[in-house]
N, C-alpha and C positions, 0 to 999 in steps of 0.2 A: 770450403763451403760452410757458409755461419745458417742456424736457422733459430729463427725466435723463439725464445721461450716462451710456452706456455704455461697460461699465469692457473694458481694451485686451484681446484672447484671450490666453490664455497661449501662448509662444514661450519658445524656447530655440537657443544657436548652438552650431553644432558646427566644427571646423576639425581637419586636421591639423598636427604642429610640421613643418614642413619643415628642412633643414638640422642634424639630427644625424649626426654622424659613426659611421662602424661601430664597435659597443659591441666593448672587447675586458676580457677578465679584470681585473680589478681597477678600471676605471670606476666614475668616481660619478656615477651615473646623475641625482642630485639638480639640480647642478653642470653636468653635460651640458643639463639642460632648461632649468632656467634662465636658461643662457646663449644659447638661440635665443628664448628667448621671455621676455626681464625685465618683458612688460607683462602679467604673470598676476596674478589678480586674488584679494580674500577670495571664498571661495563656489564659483570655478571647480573645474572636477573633469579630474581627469589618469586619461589611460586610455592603460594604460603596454603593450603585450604581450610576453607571459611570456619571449618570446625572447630579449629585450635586456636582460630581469632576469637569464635563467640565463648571458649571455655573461657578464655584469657580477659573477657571484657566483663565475665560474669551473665552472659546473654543462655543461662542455663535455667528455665523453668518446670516449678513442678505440674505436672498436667495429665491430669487420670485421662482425659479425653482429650484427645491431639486437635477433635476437629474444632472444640474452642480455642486452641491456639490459634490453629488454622482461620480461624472466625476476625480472632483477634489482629492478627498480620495482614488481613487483605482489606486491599481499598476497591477492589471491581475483580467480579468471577468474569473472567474471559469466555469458559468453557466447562459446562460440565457433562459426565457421562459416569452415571452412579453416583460411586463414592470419590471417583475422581474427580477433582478441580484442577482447572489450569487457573493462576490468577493475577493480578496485579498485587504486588505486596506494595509494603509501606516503603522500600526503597527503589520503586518504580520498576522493578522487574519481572516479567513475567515468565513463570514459572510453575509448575507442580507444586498442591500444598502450601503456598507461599514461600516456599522454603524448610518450614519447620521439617525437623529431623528429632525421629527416636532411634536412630542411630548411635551406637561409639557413644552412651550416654546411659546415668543411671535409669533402671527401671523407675518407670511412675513420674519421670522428667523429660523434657523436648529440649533440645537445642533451635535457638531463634538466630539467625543471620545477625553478623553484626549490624548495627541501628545506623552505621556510617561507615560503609566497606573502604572510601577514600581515603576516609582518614586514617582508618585502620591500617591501610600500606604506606601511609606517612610517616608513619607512630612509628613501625617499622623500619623504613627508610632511615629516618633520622636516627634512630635507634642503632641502627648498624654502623651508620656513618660515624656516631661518638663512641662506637666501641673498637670499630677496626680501623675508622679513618682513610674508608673505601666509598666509592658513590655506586650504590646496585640499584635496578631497578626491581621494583616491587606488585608483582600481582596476586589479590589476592582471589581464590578461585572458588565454585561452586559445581555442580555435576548438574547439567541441563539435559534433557530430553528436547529434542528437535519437531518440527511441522515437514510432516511428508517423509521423513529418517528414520529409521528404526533404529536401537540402542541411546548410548547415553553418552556425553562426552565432558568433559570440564571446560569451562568458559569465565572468562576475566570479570568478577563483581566489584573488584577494587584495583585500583593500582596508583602508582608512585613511580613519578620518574620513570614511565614507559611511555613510547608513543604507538599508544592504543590504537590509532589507524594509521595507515598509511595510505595517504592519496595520491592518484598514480594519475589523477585526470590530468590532462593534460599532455603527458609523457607520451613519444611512440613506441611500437614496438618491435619486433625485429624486421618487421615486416616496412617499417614505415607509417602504419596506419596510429592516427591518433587516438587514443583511451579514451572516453569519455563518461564513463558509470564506475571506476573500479575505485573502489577504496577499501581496500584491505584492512581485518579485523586484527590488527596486527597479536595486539595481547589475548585473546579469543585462542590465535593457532598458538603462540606460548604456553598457554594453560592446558591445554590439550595436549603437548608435548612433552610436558611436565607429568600428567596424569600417567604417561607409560612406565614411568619408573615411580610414581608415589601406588599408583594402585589402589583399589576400594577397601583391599580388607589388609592390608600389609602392613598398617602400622606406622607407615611413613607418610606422615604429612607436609614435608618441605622438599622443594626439589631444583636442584639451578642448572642454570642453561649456561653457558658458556660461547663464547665464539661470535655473538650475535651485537659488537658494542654500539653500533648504531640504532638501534631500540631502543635505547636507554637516552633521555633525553634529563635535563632541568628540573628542577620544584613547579616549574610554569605548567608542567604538561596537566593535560584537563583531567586526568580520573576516567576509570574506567564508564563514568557516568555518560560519557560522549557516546559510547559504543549503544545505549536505549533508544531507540527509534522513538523519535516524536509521535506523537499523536497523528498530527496531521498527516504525518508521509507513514504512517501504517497504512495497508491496504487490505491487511488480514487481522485486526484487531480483535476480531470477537469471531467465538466458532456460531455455528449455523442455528443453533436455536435462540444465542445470546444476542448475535443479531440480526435475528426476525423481532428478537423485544426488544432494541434498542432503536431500531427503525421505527419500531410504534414508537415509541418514547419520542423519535423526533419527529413525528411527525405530527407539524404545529405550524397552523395559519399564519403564514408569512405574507405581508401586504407595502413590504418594503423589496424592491430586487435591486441588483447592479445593473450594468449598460452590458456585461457579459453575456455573450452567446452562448445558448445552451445545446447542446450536442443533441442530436437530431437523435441519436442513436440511443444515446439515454433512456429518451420519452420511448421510443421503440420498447426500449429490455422493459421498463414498465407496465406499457400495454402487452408483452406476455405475461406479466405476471399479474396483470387482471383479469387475463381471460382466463385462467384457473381456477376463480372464481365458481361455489359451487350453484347450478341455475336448472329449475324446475324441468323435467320430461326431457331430460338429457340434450335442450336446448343451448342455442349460443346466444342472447338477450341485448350482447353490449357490442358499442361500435364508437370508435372516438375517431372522431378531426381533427386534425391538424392543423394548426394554422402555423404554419411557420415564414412567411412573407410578412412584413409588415403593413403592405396595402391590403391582403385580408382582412387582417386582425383589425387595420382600420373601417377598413367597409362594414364587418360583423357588426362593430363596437357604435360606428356610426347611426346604423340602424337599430341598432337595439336603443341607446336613447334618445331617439328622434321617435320608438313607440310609449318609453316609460314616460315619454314627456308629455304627449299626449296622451297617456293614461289618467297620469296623477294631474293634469288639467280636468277629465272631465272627472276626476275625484274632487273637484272645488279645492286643491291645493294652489294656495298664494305661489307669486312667481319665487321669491324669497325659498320659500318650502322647497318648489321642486329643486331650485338651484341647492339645496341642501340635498338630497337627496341623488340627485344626479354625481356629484360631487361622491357619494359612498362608492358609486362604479371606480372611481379612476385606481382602483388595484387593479384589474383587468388593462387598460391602457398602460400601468406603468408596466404590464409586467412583457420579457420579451418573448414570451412563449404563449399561447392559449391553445388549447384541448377541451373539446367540447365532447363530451360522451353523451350517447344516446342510447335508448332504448329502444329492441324492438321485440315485437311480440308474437315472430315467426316458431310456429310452433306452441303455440300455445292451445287450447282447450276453450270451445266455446260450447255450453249448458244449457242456454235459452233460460236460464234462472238469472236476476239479476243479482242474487246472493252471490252464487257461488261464480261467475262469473268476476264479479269485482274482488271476490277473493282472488280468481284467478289470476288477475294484474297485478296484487298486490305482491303476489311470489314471484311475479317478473321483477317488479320494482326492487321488493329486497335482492333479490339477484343482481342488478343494476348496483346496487348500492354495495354489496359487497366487493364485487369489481373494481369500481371507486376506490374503495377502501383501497384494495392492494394494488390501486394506481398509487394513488398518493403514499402508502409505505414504501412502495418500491423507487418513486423518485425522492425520497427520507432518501434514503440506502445509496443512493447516485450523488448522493451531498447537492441535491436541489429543493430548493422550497416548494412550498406551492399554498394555496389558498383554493379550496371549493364553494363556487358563488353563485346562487342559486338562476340569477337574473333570466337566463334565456328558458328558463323553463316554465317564465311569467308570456314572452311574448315568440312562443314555438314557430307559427306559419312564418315569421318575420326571419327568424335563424333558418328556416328550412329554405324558404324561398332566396337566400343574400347566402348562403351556403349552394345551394344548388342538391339539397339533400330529397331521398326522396318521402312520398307523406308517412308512410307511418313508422318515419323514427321521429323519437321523441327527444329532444334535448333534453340531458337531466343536468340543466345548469353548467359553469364553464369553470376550468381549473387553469388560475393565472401559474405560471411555471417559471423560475428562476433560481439566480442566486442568490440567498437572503443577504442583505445590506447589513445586516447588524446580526448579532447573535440575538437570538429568542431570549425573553426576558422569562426569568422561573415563574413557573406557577406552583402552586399546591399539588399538592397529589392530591389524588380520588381512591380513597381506600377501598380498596373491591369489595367488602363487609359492608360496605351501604348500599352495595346495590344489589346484593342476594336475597332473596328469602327461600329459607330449607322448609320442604314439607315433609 
């Protein structure tokens, strides 16, 4: 009786280099490794941390105050809370501090990331290859804190001849079932592997993997740079107060949209986050429509300038004129969504004073208008444009009556809703020192 052999589990070994000397400026780091360890192999993979890349590139500054370095490294705070920053440094990484470390470094100086971590396990890579005439790959690593994870772990900032992901889409699995989202951080769980034998405070900054030769790919393979999540496909970009201001920031009259369908549900998360809006005598003041049919939006649109037409007629405006003017509406028809927010005055306070009574409307109204407001930041934040246009709060009975709304809400003008066609073109800032005055 024969019975198959079973083929050996997959294993792999991990070790650190012991016996490197403290990296100082100008070090080749290649050279240094080499020479504690001449029995490295094809396939082996080096896992270098970033610290003894930046002594070796001379990326050693002196810095009585970290948070100017810290100033100096970042290109966007992601997140702060204190004295902590989470942020985007100058090699697209987002991170604690930028990176900078007063770590394993003299007093009174920081260490700054290497300015090219790719290249840096290139430098390396090749370095190895002219000295032992081996092909390793190369990662070079940093110590990340996680979103939602507590502790800390090492993760791949540069690498050489590794392949950084592994995409699995497509592949089934034991099951049968097709993958379809999995691409594995390939050099990510390396680095991390590596960390169990380098350690924080040990001493040992180099550590090789063994066992793993399909990881290790060609000079073609992309750099750990592949593993940074695009802009666009981040979903968690900025923490919660960074973007409520970044959502102000985009939010900017768009009067161009696509043919794209806007998600009904969007406009929904929106409208609650208008009605949080803060509004007089613990009232509820706003109320928006939806138009989302196209023969609405036409009917609406229909009637509203068939009254401005006749308005700016019996204004003695030339036919030319009105045709000019008519002509500013068409953001509203180009756009594929409209919301018409309205005011009511349920709850409100009446005085028999004509003073204090028109005050009284006018707290409805800012009410109204702050709702607006965080309509329109909160479809910023949904990555939809939008444009607030005053028109229908020129010809009300005309919206109330072709709406079917009842009398006493007020239209406070219509918000065309879409995807913007182009990117926003810059403007100027508005320095908030022009518009305070301190008493």
């Amino acid at each position: 009786m024969t019975t198959d052999a079973v083929p050996p589990a997959p294993s792999y070994r991990v070790w650190g280099l012991a016996g490197l000397p403290e990296v100082a400026p100008g070090d080749d780091l290649a050279k240094l490794i080499a020479s504690v360890s001449p029995g490295l192999e094809d396939g082996d993979v080096l896992l270098v941390t970033s610290k003894i890349v930046s002594k070796a590139e001379g990326r050693i500054v002196a810095a009585d105050d970290r948070e100017e370095a810290i100033d100096a490294e970042t290109v966007r705070v992601v997140a702060r809370r204190g004295t902590l920053r989470i942020v985007e440094n100058r090699q697209g990484l987002v991170m604690a501090a930028a990176g900078v470390d007063a770590s394993n470094t003299p007093a009174g100086t920081v260490l700054l990331l290497p300015e090219d971590p790719d290249g840096s396990a290139r430098r390396i890579r090749d370095g190895v290859r002219e000295a032992l005439g081996v092909d390793v790959g190369v990662v070079v690593t940093d110590t990340f804190g996680r979103p939602w994870r507590a502790g800390l772990t090492d993760v791949a900032i540069g690498a050489a001849g590794v392949r950084v992901l592994d995409d699995l889409r497509g592949v089934t699995d034991s099951h049968g079932n097709e993958l379809n989202v999995t691409v594995v951080a390939t050099a990510d769980e390396l680095a991390a592997a590596g960390d169990l034998v380098k350690g924080k405070a040990t001493g040992v900054p180099v550590a090789v993997v063994r066992g793993l030769p399909h990881v290790v790919g060609g000079d073609e393979e992309p750099g750990a740079r592949a593993l940074v999540r695009s802009a666009a496909d981040d979903m968690f970009r900025l923490g919660t107060s960074e973007a409520v201001r970044e959502a102000v920031t985009l939010r900017r009259t768009v009067r161009e949209f696509t043919d794209d369908p806007v998600d009904p549900g969007a406009v929904r998360r929106a409208v609650a986050a208008a009605v949080t809006a803060p509004a007089p005598h613990h009232t509820t003041p706003w109320r928006f429509v939806l138009l989302e049919s196209p023969a609405s939006r036409l009917r609406l649109l229909d009637a509203m300038r068939d009254a401005w037409i006749a308005d700016l007629r019996r204004d003695g405006k030339s036919e030319e004129s009105v045709a000019k003017r008519v002509r500013r509406g068409d953001v509203l028809r180009n756009a594929p969504y409209l919301a018409v927010p309205c005011l009511v005055m349920d709850g409100s306070h009446h005085y028999g004073d004509p003073r204090r009574d028109a005050a009284e409307r006018e707290m409805f109204v800012v009410a109204t208008g702050a709702g607006v407001q965080n309509f329109l930041v909160a479809l910023a934040g949904e990555r939809l444009g939008s444009a607030w246009v005053s028109s229908t709060m020129f010809c009300r009975d005309v919206v109330r009556d072709v709406l079917g709304l009842p009398e006493n809400w007020d239209p406070m003008g219509a918000v065309a809703i879409g995807r913007p066609a182009r990117e926003p073109v810059e403007r100027p800032g508005r320095p908030a020192s022009d518009f305070v005055v301190v008493r």
